[in-house]
N, C-alpha and C positions, 0 to 999 in steps of 0.2 A: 648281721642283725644285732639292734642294740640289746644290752638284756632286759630295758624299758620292754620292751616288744616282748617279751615272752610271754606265753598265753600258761594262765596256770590251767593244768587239767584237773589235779587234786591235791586236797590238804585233809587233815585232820587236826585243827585245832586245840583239839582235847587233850590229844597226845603229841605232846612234843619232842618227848623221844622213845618214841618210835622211828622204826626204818622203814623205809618206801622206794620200792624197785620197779620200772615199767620195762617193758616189754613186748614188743609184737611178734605173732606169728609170722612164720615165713612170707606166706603171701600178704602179710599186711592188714586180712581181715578182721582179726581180732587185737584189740590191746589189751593188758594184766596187768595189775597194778597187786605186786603180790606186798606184806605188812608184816614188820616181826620186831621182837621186843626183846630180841635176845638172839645166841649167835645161831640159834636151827629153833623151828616150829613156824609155820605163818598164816597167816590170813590171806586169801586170792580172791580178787574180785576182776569181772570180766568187763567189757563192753565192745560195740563194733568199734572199729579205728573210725570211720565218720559218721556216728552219733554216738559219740561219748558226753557229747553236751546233756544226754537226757538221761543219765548218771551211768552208773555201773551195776551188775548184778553178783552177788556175792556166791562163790561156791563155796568157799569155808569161811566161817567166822569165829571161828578160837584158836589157841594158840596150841592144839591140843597135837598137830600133826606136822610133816612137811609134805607139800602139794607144791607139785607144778607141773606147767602147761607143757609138753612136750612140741605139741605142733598142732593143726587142725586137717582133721577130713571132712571136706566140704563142711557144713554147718555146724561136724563136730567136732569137739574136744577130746584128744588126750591126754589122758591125766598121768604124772607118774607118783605115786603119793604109798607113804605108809602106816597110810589112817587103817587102824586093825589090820594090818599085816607088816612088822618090824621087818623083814625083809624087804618089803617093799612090792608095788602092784603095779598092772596099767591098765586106766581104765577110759571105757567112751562113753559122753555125752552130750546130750545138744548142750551148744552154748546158751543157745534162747531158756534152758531151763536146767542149769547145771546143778542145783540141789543134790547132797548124796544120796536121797533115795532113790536119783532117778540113773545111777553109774553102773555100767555094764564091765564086768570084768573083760578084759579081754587077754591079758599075762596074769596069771593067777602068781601070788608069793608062790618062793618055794622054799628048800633048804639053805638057797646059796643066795646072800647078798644079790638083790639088785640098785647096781650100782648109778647107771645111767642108761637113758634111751634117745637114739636119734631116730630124724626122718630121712628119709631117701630113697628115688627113686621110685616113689609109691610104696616102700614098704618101712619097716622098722629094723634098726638093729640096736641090738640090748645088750648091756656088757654089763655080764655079772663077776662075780668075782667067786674066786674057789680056792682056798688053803694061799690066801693073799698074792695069786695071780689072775689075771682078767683072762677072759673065755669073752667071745661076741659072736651072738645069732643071728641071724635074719628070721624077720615073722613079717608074716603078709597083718594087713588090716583089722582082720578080723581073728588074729594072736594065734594063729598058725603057724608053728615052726617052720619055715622053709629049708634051712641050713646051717654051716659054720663056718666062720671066717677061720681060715688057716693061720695061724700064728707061728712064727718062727721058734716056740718054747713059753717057758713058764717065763713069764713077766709081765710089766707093765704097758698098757695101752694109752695114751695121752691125745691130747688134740685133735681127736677126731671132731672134720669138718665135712657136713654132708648138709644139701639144698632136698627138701622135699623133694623137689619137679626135677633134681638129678641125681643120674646115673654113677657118675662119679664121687667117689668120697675118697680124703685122703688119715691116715693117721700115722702115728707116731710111736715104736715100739722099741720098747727098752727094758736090760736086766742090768743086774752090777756087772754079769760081764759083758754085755752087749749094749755097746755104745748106740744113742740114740738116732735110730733110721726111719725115713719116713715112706709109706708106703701109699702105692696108688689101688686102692678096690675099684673093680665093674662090680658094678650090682646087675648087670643083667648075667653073663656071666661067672659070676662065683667065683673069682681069681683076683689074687694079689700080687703086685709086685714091686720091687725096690722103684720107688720116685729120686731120693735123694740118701747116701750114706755119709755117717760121721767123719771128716777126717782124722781123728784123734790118732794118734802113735799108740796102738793097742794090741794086743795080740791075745784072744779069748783062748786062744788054743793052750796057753800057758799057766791060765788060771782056773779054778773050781768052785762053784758057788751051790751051796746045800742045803736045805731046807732041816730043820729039826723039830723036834716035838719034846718039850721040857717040864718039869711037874711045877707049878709055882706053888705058895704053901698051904693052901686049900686043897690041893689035888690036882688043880685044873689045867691042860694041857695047855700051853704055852708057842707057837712058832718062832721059830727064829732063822735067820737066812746066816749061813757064815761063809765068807769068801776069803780065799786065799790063793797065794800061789801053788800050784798041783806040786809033790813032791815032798808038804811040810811036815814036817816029824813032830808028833806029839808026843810030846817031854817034857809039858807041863812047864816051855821056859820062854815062849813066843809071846811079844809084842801084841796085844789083842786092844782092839777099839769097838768099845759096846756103845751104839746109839739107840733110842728110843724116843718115842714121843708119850703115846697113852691116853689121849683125853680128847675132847670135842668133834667126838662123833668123826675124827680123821683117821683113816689109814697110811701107815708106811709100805709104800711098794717097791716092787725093786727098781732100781733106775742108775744108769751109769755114772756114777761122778769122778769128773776128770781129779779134781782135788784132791782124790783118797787114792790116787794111782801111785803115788811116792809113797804112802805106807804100804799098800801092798808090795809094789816092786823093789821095797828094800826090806819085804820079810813077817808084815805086818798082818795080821788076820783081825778082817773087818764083820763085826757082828751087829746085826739090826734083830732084834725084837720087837715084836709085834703084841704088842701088850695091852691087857682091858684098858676101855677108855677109848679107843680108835673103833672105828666102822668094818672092819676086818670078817668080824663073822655079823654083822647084822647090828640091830638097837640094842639086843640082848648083853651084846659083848660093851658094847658100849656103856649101857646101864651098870656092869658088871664095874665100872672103873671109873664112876662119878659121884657127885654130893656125899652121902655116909659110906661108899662101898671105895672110897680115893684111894686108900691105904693099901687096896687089891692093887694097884698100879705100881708103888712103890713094893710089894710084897715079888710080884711078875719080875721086877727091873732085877731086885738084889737075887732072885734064884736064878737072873740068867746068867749071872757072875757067878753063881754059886756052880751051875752047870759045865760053866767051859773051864772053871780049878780043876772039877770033877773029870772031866774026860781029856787035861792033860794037855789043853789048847793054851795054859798060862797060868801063872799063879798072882797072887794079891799085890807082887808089887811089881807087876810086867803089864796090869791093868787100867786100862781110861775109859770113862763111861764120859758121854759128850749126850748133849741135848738145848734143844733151842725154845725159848716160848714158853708154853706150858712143859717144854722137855725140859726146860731150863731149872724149873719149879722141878720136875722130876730127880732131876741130878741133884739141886740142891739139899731134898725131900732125905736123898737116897744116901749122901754123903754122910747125911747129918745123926740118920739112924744106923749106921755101920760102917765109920772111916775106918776101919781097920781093911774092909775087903777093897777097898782101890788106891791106885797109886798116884792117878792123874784126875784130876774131873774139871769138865771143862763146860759150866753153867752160862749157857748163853741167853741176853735178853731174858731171862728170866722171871717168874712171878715172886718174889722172894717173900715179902712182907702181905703173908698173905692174912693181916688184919685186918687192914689197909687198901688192900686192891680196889674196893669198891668204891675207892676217893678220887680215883685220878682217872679220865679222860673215858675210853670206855669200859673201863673194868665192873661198873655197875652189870654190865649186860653178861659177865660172865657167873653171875649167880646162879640161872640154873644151870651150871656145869657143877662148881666149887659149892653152893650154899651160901646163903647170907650171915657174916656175921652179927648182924643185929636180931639173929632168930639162935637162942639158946643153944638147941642140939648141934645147928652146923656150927657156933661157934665154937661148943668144946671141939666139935671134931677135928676142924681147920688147925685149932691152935695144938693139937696133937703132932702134925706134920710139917706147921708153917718154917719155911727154913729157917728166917732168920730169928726166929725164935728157939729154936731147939738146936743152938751148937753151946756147947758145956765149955768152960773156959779150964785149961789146960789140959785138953783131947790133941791128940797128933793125928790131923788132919790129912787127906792127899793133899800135892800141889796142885794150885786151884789157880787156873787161867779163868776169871771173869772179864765177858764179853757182853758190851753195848755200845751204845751213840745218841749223843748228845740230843737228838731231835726224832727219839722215838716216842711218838707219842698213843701206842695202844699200849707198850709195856714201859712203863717211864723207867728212865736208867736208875731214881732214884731209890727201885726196888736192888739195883744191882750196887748201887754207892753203900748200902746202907748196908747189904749182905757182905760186902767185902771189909769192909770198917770192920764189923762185927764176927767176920771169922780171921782177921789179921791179930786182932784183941784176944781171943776165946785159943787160935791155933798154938799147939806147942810143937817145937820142934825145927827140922832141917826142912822140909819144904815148902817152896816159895809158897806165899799165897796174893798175886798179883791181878788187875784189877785194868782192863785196855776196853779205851773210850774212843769211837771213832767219833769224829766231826764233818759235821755237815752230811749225815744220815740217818738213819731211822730203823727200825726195826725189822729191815732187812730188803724192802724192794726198793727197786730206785738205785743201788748201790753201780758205783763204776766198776770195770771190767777189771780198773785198776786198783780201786778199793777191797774187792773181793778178793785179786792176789794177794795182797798185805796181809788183811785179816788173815787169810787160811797158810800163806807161809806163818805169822807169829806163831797160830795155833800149831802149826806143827812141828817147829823147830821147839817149842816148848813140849810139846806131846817126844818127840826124839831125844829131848834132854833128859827127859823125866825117867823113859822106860830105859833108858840106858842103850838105844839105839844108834849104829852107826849108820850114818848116810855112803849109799856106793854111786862111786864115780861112774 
């Protein structure tokens, strides 16, 4: 079909940029045309799939919440939306009159993130999240707990794919030490079992992965996951790699990555913090780590370093804090107000020039996360933390592996050109501060099997040069 031939279903004129997502229900009887202005909040509007010609009917119209359609019961809608409940709801109503006054709860919020809901087999399964691992129910129709899916432990749930009208659903369940397997559920039934396993060269039985509880400098409890090889002696002289992310309503869950198996298996202790800014405990947490409250995020990252000096997992110069994206912005953020506590940091893709960001490609639309700097308040605030504003010339830096590619165009590399100029200028002292540009990629999907090797061997043979690591045969 030529694209002459394409039938437009909808536009909006007005707004040009704006985002517009379609969608149909399972069986096809309904289409959604959900609208957002920015990277979470949207507008959903309905109509049948064959009479869309005689428009669409709106079930939200501001930008105030996030809503979407899960599926359809016969004529109705559910909803999964966390319009007045930050955890999040599920609600029914007729399509023909989906107004909120007229939404029936039917999963009431609770304490615990709800994260996602599928359909299947006539009923529902909801995968909430609990101290940043998933838990999944089954509820009949009308949001009656039926059951729980058995989980092989505390981890991540991924890729679950389920048909309304069947029986069958499969997903995908992973920790750091439990390499990613996928599983087949009956839903009539109530039983799971291995569909397909990992073949990674792994052996969980030799490693440990622990959850912690941390003070950051408010008070405010902190999680953190730390994995390592079982056997490690704390004496405050081990190898330690702190990742985080922190912002845009995302959580970090556990999941196996084959890449970080050569630091572990040569001694390495890998640490994720789960820090305000990500969806971990709800909107609240999130709210807790955005626009004026940023600085919570940066405050999270430096007391997770502060925590594992403290209990003897590693001291300030056996440390690498790595982050990507807005982690990137993290790490940069975190170097810049305390290079004395790390020894490696490794800012990838980063938001660096955060006076700036709102110039280049879609950085407009991350205002409401960061704040606009053409509005006073968020401008002092931004420029409090923005990295590459705040590195002091003649500070002895860590060695800084900076990571981008040429043809990223949500976080342009020129955030990462301009940061590394300017901490190569500003840095005194013995370590490196280098600066690697992949070609012919982007900001991180799309990448080859073979690309991905290169980057993450550079990174880590400079992460083993750094901590004073040796590699075992």
């Amino acid at each position: 079909m030529e694209q002459t031939q394409d039938v437009l279903v909808y536009e909006d004129q007005k707004h040009p940029l704006r985002t517009f997502g379609a969608y149909l229900t399972d069986d096809e009887r309904y289409l959604l045309i959900s609208v957002s202005e920015a990277t979470e909040y949207n507008m959903l509007y309905v109509a049948r799939s064959d009479a869309w010609k005689q428009g669409f009917t709106p079930i939200i119209e501001d930008f105030k919440s996030n809503v979407n359609v899960v599926g359809n019961d016969g004529d109705d809608l559910l909803l999964l939306t966390d319009r007045n409940a930050p955890n999040q709801k599920v609600v029914r109503v007729a399509a023909a009159a989906p107004a909120e006054k007229n939404w029936k709860t039917l999963i009431a919020e609770s304490d615990k993130p709800l994260a996602a809901v599928y359909m299947a087999g006539g009923k529902m399964i909801a995968q909430y999240m609990e101290n940043v691992s998933d838990r999944l129910y089954v509820y009949d129709y009308q949001g009656s707990r039926l059951h729980t899916v058995e989980l092989p432990g505390a981890g991540t749930v991924g890729a679950l794919n389920a048909k309304h009208d069947q029986d069958e659903v499969f997903y995908t369940f992973t920790s750091y030490i439990y390499p990613s397997t996928i599983f087949r559920y009956d839903m009539k039934s109530g039983t799971s079992e291995i569909y397909r396993k990992s073949q990674a060269k792994f052996n969980p039985d030799e490693y440990e992965s622990k959850q912690v509880f941390y003070p950051s400098k408010d008070g405010t409890k902190i999680p953190m996951l730390i994995t390592h090889k079982k056997g490690v002696v704390l004496d405050g002289n081990n190898p330690v790699l702190l990742y985080a992310y922190g912002g845009f309503n995302i959580s970090v869950k556990p999941q196996f990555d084959v890449s970080k198996l050569v630091f572990l298996e040569n001694g390495g202790v890998y640490a994720v913090a789960n820090l305000r800014g990500g969806s971990e405990y709800g909107e609240a947490w999130h709210k807790g780590g955005m626009l004026l409250n940023k600085q919570n995020v940066f405050d999270d990252y430096i007391a997770a370093a502060e925590y594992l000096i403290a209990q003897k997992y590693t001291n300030s110069q056996r440390l690498a804090i790595s982050g990507r994206s807005n982690g990137g912005l993290l790490v940069g953020a975190t170097m810049a107000q305390r290079p004395e506590l790390f020894k490696v940091a490794l800012p990838a893709v980063g938001v660096m020039d955060m006076l700036r960001y709102e110039k280049f490609t879609i950085g407009w639309a991350w205002a409401g996360e960061y704040g606009s700097v053409a509005e006073k308040e968020h401008f002092n605030n931004i420029f409090k933390y923005s990295p590459l504003h705040n590195l002091k010339k003649g500070t002895h830096y860590p060695a800084t592996l900076v990571t981008t590619a040429d043809h990223d165009d949500r976080v342009v590399p020129a955030h990462s050109y301009k940061f590394a100029a300017a901490l190569q200028h500003a840095h005194q002292g013995d370590n490196p501060v280098l600066i690697r540009i992949d070609t012919k990629a982007g900001h991180g999907y799309g990448k080859s099997t073979q690309q991905y090797i290169e980057e993450n061997t550079d990174i880590m043979s400079f992460v083993f040069y750094n901590l004073g690591m040796t590699l075992k045969k």
